[in-house]
N, C-alpha and C positions, 0 to 999 in steps of 0.2 A: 504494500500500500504506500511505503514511505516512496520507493521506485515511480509508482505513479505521480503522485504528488510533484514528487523534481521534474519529473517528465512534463505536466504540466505547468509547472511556475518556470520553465524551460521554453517553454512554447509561448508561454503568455512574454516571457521576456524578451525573444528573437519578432514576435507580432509587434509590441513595442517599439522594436527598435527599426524594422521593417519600416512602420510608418511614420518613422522622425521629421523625415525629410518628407512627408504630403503624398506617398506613392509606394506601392507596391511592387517589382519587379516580377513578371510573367515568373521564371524561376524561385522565387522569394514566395510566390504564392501558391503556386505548386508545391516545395516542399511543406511552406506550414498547410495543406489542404490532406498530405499524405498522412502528416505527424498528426493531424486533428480524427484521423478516419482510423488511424489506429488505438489513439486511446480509444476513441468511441468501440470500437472491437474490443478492447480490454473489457470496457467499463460495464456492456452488455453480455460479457463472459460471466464477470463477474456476477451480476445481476442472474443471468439463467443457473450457475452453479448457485447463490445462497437457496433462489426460489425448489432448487433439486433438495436444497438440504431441509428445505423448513414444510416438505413434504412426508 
């Protein structure tokens, strides 16, 4: 969980920084659009394991 966490204060920091300067770079958005697409894969991992466990 602590992995996810960095991962996202990681992402939210490089999105930050992405838009310092008013503009997102084609590549700059592609990669935060990958890194967003796979917590979300974690985060509904997770999500379908606890709903398995509280069955």
């Amino acid at each position: 969980m602590i992995a996810l966490s960095q991962r996202f204060a990681m992402l939210m920091a490089e999105y930050q920084q992405s838009i310092a300067d008013g503009k997102i770079t084609m590549n700059e958005a592609k990669r935060l659009l990958r890194e967003t697409t796979m917590l979300q894969q974690v985060l509904v991992d997770m999500k379908l394991h606890l709903e398995d466990e509280s069955v």
